[in-house]
PDB file with one MODEL, atoms N, CA, C and O in Angstrom:
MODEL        1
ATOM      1  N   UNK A   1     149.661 209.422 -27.162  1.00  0.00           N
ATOM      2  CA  UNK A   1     150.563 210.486 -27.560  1.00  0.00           C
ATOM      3  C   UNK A   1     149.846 211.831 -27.659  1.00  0.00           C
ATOM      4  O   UNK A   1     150.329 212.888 -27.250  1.00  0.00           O
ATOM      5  N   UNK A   2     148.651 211.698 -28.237  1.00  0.00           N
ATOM      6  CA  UNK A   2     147.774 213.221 -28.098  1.00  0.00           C
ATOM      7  C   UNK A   2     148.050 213.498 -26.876  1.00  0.00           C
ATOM      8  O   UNK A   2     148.996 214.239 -26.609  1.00  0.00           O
ATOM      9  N   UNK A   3     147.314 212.979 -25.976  1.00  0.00           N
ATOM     10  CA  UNK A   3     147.451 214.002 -24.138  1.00  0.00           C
ATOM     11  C   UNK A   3     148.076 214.332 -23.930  1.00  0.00           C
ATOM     12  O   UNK A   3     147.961 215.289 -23.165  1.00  0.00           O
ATOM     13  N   UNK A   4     149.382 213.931 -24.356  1.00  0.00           N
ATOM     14  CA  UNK A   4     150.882 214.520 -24.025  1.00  0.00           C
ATOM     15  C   UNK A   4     151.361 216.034 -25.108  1.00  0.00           C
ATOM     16  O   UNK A   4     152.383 216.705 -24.971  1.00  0.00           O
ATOM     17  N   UNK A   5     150.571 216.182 -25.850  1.00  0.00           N
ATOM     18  CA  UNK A   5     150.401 216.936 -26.527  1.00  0.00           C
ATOM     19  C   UNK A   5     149.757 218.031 -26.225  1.00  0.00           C
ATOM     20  O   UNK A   5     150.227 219.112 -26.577  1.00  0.00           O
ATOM     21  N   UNK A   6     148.505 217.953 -25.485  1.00  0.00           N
ATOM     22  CA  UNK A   6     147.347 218.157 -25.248  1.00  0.00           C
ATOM     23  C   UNK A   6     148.420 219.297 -23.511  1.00  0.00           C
ATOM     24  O   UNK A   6     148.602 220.491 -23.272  1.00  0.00           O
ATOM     25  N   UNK A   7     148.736 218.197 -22.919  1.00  0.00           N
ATOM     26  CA  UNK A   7     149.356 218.629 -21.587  1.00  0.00           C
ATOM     27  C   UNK A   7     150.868 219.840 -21.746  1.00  0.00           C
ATOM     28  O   UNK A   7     151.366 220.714 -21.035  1.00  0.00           O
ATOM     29  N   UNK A   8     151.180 219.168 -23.256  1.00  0.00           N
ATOM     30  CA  UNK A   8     152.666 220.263 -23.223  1.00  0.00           C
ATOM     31  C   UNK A   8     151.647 221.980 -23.628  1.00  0.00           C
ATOM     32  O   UNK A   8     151.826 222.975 -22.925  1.00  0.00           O
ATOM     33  N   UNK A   9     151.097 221.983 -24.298  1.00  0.00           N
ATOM     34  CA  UNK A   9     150.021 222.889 -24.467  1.00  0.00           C
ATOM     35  C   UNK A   9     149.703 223.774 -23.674  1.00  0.00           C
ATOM     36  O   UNK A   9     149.819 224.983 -23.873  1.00  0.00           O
ATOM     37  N   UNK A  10     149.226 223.183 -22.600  1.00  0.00           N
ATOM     38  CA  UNK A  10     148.325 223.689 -21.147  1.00  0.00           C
ATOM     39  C   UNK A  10     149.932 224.461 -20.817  1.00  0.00           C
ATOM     40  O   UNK A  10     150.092 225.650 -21.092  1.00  0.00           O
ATOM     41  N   UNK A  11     150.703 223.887 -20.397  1.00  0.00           N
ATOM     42  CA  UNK A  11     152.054 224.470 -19.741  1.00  0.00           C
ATOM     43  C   UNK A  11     152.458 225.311 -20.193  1.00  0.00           C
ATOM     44  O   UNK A  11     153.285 225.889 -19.488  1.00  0.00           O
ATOM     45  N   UNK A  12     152.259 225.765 -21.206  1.00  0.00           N
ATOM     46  CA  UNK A  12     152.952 227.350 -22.068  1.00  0.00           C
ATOM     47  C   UNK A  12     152.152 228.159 -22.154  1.00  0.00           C
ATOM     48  O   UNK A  12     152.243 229.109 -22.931  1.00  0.00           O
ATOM     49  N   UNK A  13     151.334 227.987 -21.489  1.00  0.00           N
ATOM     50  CA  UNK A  13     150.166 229.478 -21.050  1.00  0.00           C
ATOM     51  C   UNK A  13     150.777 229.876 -19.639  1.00  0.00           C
ATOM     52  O   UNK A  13     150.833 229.201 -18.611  1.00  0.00           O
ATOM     53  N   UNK A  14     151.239 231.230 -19.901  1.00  0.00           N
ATOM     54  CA  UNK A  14     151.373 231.485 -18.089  1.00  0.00           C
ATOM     55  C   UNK A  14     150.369 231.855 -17.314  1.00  0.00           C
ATOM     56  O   UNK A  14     149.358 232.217 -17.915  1.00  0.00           O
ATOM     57  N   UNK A  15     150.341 231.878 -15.980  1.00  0.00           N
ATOM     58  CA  UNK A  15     149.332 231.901 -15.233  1.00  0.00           C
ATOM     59  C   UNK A  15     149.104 233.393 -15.286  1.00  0.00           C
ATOM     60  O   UNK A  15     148.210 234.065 -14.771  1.00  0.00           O
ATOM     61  N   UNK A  16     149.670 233.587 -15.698  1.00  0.00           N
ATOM     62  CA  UNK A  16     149.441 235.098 -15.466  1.00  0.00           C
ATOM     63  C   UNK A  16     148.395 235.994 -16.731  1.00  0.00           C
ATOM     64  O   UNK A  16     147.739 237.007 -16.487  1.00  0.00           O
ATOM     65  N   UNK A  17     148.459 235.484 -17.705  1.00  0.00           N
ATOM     66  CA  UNK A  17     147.789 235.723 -18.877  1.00  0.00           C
ATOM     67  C   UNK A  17     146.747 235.357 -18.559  1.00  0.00           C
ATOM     68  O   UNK A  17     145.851 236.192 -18.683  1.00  0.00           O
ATOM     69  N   UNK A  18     146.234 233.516 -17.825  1.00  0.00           N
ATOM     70  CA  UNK A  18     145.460 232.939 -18.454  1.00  0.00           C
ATOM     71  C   UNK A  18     144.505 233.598 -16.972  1.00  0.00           C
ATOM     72  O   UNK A  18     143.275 233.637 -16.999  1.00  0.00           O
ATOM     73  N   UNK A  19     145.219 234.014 -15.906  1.00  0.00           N
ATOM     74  CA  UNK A  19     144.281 234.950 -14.902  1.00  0.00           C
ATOM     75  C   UNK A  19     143.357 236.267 -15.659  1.00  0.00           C
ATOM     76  O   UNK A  19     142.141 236.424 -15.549  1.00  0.00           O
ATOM     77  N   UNK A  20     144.364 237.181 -16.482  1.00  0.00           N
ATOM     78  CA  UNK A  20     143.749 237.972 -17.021  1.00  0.00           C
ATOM     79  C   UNK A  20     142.557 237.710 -17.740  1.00  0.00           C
ATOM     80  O   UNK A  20     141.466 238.268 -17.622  1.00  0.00           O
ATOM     81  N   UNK A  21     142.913 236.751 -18.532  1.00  0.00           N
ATOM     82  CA  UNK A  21     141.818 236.595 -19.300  1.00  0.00           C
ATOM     83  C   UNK A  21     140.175 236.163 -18.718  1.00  0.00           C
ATOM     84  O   UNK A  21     139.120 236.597 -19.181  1.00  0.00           O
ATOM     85  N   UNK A  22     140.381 234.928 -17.274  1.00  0.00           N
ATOM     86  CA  UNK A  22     139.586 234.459 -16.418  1.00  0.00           C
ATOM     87  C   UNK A  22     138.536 235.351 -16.116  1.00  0.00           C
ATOM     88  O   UNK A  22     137.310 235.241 -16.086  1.00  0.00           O
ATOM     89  N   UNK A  23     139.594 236.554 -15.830  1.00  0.00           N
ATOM     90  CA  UNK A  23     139.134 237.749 -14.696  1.00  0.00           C
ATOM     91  C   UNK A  23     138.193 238.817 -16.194  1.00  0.00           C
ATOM     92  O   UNK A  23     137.392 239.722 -15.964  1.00  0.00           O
ATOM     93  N   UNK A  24     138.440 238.540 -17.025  1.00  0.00           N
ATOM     94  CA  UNK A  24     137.555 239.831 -18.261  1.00  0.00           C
ATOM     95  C   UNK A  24     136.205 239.487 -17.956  1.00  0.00           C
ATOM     96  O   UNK A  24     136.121 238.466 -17.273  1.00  0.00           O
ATOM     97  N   UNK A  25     135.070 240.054 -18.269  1.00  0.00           N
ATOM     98  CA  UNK A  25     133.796 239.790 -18.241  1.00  0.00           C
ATOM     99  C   UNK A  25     133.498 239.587 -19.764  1.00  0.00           C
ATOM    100  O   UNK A  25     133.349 240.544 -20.525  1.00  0.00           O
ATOM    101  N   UNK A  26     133.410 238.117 -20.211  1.00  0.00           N
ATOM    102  CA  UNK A  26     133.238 237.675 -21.499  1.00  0.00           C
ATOM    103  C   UNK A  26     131.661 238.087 -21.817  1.00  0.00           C
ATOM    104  O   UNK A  26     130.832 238.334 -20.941  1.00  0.00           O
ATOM    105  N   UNK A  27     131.456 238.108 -22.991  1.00  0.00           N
ATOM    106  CA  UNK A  27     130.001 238.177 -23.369  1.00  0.00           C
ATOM    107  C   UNK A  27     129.981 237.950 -25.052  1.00  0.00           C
ATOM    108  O   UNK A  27     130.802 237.892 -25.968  1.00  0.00           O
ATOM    109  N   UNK A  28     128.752 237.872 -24.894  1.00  0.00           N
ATOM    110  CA  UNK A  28     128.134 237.397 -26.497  1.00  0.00           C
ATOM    111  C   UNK A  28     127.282 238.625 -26.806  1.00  0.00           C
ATOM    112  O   UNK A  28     126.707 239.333 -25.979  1.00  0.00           O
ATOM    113  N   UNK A  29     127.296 238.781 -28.327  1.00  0.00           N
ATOM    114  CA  UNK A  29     126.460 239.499 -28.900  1.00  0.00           C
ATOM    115  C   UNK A  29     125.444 239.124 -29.341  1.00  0.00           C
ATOM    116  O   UNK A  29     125.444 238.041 -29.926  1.00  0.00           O
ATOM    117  N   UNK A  30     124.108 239.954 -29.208  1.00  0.00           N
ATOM    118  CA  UNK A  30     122.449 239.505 -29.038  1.00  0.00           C
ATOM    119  C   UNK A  30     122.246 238.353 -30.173  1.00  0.00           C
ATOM    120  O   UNK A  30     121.538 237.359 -30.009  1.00  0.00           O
ATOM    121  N   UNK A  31     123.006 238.663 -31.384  1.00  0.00           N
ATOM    122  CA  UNK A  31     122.483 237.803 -32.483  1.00  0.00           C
ATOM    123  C   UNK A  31     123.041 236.562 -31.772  1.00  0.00           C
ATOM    124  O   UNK A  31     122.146 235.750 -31.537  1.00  0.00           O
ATOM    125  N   UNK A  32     124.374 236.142 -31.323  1.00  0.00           N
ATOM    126  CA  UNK A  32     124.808 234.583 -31.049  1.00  0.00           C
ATOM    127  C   UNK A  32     124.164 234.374 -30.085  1.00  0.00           C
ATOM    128  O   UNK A  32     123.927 233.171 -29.971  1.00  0.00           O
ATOM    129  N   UNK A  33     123.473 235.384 -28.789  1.00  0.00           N
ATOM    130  CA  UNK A  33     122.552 234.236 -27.821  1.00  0.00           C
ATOM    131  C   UNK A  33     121.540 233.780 -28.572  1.00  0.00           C
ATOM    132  O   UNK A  33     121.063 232.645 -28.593  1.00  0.00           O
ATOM    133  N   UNK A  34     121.134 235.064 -29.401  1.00  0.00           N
ATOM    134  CA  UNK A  34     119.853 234.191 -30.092  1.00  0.00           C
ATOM    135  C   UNK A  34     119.749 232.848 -30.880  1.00  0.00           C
ATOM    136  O   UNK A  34     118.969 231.896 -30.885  1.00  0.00           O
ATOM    137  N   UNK A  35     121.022 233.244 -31.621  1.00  0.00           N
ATOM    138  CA  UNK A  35     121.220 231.786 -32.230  1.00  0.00           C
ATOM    139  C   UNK A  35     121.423 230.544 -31.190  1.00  0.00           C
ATOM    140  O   UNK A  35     120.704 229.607 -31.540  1.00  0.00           O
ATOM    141  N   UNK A  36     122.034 230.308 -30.248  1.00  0.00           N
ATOM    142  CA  UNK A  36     122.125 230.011 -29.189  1.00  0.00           C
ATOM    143  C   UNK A  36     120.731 229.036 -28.644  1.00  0.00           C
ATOM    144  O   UNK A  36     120.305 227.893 -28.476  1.00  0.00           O
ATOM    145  N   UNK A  37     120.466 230.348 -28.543  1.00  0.00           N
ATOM    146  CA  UNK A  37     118.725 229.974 -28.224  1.00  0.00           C
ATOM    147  C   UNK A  37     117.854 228.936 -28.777  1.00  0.00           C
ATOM    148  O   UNK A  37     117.376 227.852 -28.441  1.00  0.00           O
ATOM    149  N   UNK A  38     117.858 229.855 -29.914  1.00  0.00           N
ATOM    150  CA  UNK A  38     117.080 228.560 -31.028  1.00  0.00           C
ATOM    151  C   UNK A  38     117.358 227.770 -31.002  1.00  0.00           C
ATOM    152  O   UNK A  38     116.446 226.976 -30.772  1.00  0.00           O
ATOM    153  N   UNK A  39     118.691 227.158 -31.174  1.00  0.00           N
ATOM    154  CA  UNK A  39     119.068 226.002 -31.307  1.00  0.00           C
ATOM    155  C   UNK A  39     118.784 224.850 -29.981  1.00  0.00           C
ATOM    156  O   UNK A  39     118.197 223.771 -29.910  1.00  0.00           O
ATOM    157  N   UNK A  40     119.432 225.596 -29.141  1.00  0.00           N
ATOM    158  CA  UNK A  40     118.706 224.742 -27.392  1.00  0.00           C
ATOM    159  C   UNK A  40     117.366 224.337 -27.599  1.00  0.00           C
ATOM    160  O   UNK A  40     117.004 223.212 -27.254  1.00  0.00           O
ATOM    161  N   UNK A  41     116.008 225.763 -28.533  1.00  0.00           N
ATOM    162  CA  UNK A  41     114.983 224.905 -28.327  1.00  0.00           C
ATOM    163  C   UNK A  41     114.637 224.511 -29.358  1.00  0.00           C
ATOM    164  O   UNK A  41     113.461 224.800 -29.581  1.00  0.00           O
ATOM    165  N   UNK A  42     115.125 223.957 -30.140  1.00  0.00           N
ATOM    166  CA  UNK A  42     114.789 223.267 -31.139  1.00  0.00           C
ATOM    167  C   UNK A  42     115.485 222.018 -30.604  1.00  0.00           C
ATOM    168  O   UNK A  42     114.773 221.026 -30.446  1.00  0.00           O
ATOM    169  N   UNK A  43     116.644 221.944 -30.337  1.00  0.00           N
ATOM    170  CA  UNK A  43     116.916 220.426 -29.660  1.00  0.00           C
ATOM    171  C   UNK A  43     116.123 220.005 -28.473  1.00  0.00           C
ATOM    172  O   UNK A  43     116.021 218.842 -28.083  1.00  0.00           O
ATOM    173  N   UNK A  44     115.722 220.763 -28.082  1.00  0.00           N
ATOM    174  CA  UNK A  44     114.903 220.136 -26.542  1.00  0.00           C
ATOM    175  C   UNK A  44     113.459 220.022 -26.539  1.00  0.00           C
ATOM    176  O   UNK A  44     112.933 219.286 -25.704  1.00  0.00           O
ATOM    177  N   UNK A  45     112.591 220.816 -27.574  1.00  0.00           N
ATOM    178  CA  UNK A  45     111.547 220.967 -28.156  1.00  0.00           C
ATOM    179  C   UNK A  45     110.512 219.975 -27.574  1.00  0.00           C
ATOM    180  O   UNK A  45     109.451 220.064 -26.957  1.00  0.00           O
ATOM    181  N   UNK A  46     111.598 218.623 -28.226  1.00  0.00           N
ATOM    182  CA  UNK A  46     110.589 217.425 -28.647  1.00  0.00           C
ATOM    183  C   UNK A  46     110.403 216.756 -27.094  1.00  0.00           C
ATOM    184  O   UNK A  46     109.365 216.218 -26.709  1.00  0.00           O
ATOM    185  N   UNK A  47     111.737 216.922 -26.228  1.00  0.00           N
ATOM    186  CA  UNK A  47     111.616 216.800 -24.921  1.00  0.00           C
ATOM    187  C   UNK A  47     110.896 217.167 -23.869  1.00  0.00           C
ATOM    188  O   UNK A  47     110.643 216.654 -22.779  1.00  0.00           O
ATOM    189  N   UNK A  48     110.505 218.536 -24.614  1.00  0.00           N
ATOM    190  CA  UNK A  48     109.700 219.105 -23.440  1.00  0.00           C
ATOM    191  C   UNK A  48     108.543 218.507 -23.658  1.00  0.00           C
ATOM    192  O   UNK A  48     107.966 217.910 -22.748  1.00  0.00           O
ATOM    193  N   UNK A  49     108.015 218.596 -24.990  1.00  0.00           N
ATOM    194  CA  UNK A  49     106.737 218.268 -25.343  1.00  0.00           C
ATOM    195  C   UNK A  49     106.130 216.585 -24.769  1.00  0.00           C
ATOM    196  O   UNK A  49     104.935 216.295 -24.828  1.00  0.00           O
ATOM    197  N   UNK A  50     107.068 215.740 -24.301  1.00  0.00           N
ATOM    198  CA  UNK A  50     106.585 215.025 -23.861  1.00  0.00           C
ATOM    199  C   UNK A  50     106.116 214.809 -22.430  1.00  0.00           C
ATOM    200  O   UNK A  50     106.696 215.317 -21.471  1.00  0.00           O
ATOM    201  N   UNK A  51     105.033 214.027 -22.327  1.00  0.00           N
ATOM    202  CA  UNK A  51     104.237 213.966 -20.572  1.00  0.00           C
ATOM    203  C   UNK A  51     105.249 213.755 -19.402  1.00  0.00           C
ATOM    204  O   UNK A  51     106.423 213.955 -19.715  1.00  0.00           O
ATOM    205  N   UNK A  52     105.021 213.409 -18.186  1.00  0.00           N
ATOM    206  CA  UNK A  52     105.718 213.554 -17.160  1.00  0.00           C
ATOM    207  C   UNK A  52     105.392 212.270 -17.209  1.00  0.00           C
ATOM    208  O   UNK A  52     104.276 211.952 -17.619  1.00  0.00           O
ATOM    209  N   UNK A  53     106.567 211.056 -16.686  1.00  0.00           N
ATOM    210  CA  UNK A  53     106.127 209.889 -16.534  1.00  0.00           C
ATOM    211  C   UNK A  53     105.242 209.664 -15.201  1.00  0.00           C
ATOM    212  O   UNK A  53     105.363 210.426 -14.243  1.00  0.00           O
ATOM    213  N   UNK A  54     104.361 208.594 -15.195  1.00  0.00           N
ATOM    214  CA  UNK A  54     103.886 208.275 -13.919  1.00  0.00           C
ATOM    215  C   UNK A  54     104.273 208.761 -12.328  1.00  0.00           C
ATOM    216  O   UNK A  54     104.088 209.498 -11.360  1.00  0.00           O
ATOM    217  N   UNK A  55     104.942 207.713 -12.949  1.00  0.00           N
ATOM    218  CA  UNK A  55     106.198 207.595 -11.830  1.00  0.00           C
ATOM    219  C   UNK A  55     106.551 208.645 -10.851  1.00  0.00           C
ATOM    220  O   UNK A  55     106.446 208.626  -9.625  1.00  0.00           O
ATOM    221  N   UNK A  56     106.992 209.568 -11.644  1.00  0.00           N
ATOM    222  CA  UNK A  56     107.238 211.158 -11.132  1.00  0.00           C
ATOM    223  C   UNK A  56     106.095 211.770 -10.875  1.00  0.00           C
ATOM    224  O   UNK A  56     105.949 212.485  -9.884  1.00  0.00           O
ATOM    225  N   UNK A  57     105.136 211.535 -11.783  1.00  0.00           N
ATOM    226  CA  UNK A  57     103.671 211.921 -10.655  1.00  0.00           C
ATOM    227  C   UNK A  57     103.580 211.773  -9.236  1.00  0.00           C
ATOM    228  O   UNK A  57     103.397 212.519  -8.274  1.00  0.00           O
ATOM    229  N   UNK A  58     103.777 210.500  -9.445  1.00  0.00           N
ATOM    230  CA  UNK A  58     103.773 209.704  -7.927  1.00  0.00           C
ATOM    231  C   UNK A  58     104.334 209.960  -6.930  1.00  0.00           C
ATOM    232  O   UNK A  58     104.001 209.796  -5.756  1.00  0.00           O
ATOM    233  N   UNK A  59     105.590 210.554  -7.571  1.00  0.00           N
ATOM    234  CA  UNK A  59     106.640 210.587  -6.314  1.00  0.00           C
ATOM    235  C   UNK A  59     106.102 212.293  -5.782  1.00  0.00           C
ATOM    236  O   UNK A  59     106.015 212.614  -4.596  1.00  0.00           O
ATOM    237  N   UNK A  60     105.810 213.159  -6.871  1.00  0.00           N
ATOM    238  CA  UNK A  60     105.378 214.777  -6.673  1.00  0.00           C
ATOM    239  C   UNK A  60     104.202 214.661  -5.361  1.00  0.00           C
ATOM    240  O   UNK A  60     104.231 215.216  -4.263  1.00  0.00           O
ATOM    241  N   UNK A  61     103.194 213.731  -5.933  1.00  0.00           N
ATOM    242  CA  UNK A  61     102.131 213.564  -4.950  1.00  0.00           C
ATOM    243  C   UNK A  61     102.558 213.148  -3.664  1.00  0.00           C
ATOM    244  O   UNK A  61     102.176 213.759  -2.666  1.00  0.00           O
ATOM    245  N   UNK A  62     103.385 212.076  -3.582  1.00  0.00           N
ATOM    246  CA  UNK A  62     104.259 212.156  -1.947  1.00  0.00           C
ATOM    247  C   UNK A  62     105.138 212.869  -1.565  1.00  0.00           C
ATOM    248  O   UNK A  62     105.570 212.641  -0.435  1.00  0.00           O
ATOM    249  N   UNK A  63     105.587 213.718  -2.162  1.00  0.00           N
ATOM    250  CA  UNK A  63     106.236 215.034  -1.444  1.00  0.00           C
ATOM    251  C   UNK A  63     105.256 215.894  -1.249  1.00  0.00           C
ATOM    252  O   UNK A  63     105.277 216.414  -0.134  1.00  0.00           O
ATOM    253  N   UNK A  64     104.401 216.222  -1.957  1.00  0.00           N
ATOM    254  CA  UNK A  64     103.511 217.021  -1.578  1.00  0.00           C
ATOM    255  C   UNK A  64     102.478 216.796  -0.244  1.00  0.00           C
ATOM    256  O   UNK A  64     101.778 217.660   0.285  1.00  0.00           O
ATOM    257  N   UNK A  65     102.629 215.104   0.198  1.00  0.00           N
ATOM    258  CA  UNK A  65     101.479 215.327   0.998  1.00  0.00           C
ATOM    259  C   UNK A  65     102.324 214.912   2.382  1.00  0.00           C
ATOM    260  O   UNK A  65     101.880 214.617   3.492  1.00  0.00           O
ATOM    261  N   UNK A  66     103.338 214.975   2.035  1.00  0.00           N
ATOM    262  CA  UNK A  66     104.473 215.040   3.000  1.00  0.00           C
ATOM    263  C   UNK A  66     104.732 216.545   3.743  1.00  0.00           C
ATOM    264  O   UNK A  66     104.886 216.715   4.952  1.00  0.00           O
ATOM    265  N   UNK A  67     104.736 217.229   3.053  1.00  0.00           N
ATOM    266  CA  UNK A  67     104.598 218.679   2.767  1.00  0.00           C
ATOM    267  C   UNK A  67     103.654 219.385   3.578  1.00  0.00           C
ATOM    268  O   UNK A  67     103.897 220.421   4.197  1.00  0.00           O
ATOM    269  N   UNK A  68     102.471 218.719   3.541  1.00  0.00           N
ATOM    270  CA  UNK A  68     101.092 218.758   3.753  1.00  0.00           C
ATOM    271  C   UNK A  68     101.366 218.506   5.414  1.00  0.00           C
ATOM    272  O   UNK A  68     101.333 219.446   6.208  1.00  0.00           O
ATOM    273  N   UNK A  69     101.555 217.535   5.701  1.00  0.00           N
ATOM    274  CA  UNK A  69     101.233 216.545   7.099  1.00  0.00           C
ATOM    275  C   UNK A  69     102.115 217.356   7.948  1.00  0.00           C
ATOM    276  O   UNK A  69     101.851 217.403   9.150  1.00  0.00           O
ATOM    277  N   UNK A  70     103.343 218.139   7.393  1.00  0.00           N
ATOM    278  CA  UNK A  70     104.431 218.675   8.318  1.00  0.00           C
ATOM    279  C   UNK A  70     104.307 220.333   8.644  1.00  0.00           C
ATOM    280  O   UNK A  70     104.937 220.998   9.466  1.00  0.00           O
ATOM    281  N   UNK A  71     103.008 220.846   7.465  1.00  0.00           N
ATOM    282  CA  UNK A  71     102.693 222.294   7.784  1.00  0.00           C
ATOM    283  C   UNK A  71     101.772 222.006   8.439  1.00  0.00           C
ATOM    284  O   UNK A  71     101.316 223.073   8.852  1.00  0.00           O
ATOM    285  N   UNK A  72     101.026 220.965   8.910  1.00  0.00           N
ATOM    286  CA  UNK A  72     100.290 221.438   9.849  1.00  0.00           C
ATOM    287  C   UNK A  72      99.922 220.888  11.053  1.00  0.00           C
ATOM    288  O   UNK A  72      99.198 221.518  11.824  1.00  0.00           O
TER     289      UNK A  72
ENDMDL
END
């Protein structure tokens, strides 16, 4: 029953408004990217900080010498 809710919703926007609005050039103010920001790297932080698995070593080193064999 929500979606149907959800869908009568969508239909009472006219296209014509919801173009205008499409078409504005939205933006944020410096403080919310920043906040923004922080927050991305504080969630991803711990992600980055970890090593590259093997694996993906492995595969970097055969593209690379793939790379290699075809420049020259």
């Amino acid at each position: 029953m929500m979606g149907d809710n959800g869908n009568k919703l969508a239909r009472l926007i006219p296209e014509a408004s919801l173009g205008d609005q499409l078409a504005s050039d939205p933006k944020l103010d410096t403080t919310s990217q920043k906040r923004i920001g922080d927050q991305l790297r504080a969630m991803y932080d711990e992600l980055v900080q970890q090593p590259v698995p093997d694996r993906f070593k492995n595969l970097l080193e055969q593209l690379e010498k793939k790379d290699r064999e075809t420049s020259t």
